[in-house]
N, C-alpha and C positions, 0 to 999 in steps of 0.2 A: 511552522507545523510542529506541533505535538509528538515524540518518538516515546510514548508512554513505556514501551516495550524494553526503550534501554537503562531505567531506570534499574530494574529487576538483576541486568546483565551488572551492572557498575557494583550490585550492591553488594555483588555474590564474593567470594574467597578466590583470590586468586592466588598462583600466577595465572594466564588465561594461557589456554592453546584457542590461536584464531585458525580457521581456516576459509580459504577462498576458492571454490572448485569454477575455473570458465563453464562458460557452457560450449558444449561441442556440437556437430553436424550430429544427426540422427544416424544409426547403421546397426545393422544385425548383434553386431559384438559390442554396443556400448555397455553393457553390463561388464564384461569382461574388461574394455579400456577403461571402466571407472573404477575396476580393482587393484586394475596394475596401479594408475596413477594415486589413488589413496594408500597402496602399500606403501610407494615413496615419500608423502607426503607425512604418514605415518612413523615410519622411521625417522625422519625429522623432529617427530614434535619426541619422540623416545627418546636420541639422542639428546632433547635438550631439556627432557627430565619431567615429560608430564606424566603422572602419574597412572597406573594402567586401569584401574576404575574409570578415569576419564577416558582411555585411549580404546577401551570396551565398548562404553554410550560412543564414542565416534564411530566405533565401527557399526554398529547397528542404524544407528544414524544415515552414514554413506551409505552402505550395502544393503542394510537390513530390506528396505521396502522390495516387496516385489518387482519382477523386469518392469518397468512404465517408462514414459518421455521423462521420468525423473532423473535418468541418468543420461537425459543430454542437456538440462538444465544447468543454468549456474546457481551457484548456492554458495552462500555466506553461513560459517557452523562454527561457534565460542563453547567450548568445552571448562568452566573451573575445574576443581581439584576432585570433582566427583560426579560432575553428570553435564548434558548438554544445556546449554541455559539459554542458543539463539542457536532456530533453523529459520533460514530464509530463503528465499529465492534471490538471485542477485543477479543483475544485470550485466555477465563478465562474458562479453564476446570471444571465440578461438582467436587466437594469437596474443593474450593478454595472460595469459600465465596460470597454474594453477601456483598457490601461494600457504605457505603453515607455516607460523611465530607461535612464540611462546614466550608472553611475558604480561609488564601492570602497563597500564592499562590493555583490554583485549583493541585490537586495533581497526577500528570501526567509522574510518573516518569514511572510506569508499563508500560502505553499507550506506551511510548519512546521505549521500552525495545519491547512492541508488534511489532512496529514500523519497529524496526529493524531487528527485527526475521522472520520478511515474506514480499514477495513477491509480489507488486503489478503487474499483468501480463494482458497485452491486448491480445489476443487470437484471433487470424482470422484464419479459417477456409476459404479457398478460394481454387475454382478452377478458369478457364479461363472466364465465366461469371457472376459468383457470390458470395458471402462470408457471412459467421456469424461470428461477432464480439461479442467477452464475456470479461466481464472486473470482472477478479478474484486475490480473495485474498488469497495467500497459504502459510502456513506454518507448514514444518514438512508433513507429512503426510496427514494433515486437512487440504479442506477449508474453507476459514474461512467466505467470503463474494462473492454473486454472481451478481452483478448486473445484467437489464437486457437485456436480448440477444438480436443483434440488425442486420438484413437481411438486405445486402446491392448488389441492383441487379446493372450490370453493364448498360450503355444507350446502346451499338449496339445494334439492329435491326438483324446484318447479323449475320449466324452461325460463330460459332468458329471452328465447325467441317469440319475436311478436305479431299477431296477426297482421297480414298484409292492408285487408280492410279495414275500415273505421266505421264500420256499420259499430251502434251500441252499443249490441250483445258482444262485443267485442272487447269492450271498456275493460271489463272485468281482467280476462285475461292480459290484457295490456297492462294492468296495474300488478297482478301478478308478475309479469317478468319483469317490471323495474324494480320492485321486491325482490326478488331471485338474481338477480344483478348486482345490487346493493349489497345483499348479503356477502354473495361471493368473493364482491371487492372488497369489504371490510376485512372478510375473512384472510386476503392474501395480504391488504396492510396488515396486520397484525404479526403475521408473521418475517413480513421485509425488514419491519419496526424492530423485532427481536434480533433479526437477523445484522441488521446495523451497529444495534446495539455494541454488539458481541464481537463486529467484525471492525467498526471504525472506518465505514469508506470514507474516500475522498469525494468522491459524488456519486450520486443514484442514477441510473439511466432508467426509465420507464419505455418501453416499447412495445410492438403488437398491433392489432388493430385501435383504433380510431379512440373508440366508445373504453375498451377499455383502460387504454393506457391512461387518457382524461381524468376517468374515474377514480383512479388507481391515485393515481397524482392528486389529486382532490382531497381524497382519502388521508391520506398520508399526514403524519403530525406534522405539525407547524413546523417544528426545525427540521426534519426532514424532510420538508417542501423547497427550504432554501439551501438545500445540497441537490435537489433534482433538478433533470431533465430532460426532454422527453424527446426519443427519437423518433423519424418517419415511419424505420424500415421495421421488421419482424414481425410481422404478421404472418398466423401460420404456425411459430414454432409450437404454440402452447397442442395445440389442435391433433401437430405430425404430420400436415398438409404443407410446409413451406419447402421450397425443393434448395436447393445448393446454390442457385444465385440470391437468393431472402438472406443465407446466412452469412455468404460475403457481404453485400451490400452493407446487414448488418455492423461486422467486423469491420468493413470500412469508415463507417460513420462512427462505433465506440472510438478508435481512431484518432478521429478528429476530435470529438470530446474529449478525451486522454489528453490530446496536444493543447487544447484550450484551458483545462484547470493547469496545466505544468504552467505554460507560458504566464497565465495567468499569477501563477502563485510567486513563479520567481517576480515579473514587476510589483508585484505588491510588496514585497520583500524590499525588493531597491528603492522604490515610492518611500518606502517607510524610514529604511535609514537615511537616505536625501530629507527627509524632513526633519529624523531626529540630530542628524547634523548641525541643520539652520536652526536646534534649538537647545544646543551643545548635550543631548542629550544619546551620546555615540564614543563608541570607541574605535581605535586602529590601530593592525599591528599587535603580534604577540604578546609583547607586553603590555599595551594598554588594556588589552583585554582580561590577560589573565588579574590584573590590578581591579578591572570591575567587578573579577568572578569573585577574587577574597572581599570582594566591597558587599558581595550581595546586590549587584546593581544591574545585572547581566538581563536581560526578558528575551533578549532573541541574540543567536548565535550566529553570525554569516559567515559561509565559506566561500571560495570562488567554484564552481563545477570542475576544472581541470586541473586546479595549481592545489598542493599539499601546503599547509603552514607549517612552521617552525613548533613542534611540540605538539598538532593538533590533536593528537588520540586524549593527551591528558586536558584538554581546554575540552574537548566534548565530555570528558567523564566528569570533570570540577561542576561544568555548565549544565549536564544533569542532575548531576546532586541538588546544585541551589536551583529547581522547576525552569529551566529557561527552554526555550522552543530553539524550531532550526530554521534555517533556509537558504537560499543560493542570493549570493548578492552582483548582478550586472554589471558593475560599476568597477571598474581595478581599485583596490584599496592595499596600501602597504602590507606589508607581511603576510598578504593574500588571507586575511582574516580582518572581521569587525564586528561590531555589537552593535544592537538598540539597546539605550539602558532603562533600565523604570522610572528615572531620577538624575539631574544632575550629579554628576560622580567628581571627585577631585583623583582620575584616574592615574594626570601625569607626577602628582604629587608621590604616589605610592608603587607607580609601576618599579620593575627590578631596574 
């Protein structure tokens, strides 16, 4: 996987203040507990000398948004020497700590590891005139982040609705609404299409009734087709007729979709370096890794999901700089870190 976003973060002035907020239970006072707990947090990154320009953009950052479920969210927030450079949502369960460092590299190996483990997914609910688009973050069972929902009506004018009869005089109107159908579907690909663009999901969910979601999926550019899929459930939402069991059922089923690109992604990740193995075309362990990264030889960076490596905040920043991707690798490998390389490497020859 692609982490385009941390590019920007590695490239910035540091020292870095990271910070890690868990997410907590919902209650009356989390605005209040996420001020006490950033003031501590705060004092920490001051104590160890980051600069108050940056400690300003944190506070605005943590606090600033209005009361919302944002303060019982976890969040991942990298401060340089002058402004926030990464807000995230972060996958940090209560009893897992809230966390603020301050040094080079910002320390982002978790975030990687969030990263990997869930699910970016654009969500269209679409029938034959109109759609809601939700841009959600899932993982495991949780989610994790909601952006917000966005009503997209199609421009016909004419019904979509078709006569019941097939008498003749009917025809007309019948061509009419496939017309006014088509249209509308185009009209909501268009916008999905920008909307992906901009946003980088992991997969497309199309849902809704029947006729539209088909359509919808049809519609859709070609590589956009091969990130989709189309759910049974949500029919209704677009309408405001679906009632509260449409919208679990829904949630239950993105769900399952979430769990299937994760699972999916990490075996593909393992498939891959099992093969680049058998074609010595891999690294393991700290140092052979970081020997590929000075090689320029690095294309995929593997961690384990649970175990830290030796040094891995600076092997992710070296491994962005030269364009390398990420992902979870299944398989125990020494020093709980490995590579796919682009090329045979003569790694052990130059590892430290």
């Amino acid at each position: 996987m692609q982490l385009t976003n941390l590019r920007g973060v590695y490239e910035a002035q540091g020292p870095f203040a990271t910070v890690y907020l868990e997410a907590r239970s919902p209650a009356a006072d989390a605005e209040d507990q996420l001020r006490l707990r950033w003031q501590d947090l705060r004092s920490q990154l001051a104590d160890a000398g980051t600069p108050d320009a940056a400690l300003s953009e944190l506070d605005e950052s943590v606090t600033g948004p209005a009361p919302t479920e944002v303060h019982t969210e976890g969040r991942v927030l990298v401060a340089d020497q002058n402004r926030v450079i990464l807000d995230e949502h972060f996958d940090a369960a209560q009893g897992s700590g809230d966390i603020a460092t301050v040094g080079e590299p910002p320390q982002l190996g978790d975030y990687v590891r969030h990263r990997l483990g869930a699910a970016r997914m654009l969500v269209v609910i679409a029938d034959q005139q109109q759609a809601v688009i939700r841009r959600l973050v899932v993982s495991g069972d949780d989610l994790l982040a909601s952006g917000a929902e966005e009503s997209v009506q199609g421009s016909s004018s004419e019904s979509v609705h078709k006569p019941r009869q097939g008498a003749l005089s009917h025809k007309q109107i019948q061509r009419s609404a496939d017309e006014a159908a088509t249209q509308n579907i185009r009209d909501i690909s268009q916008r999905v299409a920008k909307i992906a663009d901009a946003w980088n999901p992991d997969v497309i969910v199309v849902a809704g009734e029947t006729q539209g979601r088909r359509g919808l999926h049809e519609e859709l550019p070609k590589a956009l087709q091969e990130l989709t899929v189309e759910a049974e459930t949500g029919g209704g939402i677009p309408s405001g007729s679906a009632d509260e069991g449409t919208e679990e059922a829904l949630r239950d089923e993105l769900t399952v979709i979430a769990r299937r690109v994760v699972i999916a992604r990490g075996k593909e990740a393992t498939d891959r370096y099992g093969e680049a193995t058998g074609h010595g075309r891999s690294a393991e362990g700290a140092e052979e890794v970081r020997a590929a990264i000075r090689l320029g030889a690095v294309e995929t960076l593997l961690l384990r999901q649970h175990e830290r490596a030796e040094g891995e905040d600076q092997l992710l920043a070296d491994a962005t700089a030269g364009g390398a991707s990420f992902g979870l690798v299944g398989a125990p490998v020494s020093g709980d870190v490995a590579a796919i390389l682009r090329y045979q490497a003569p790694v052990q020859d130059v590892a430290d």
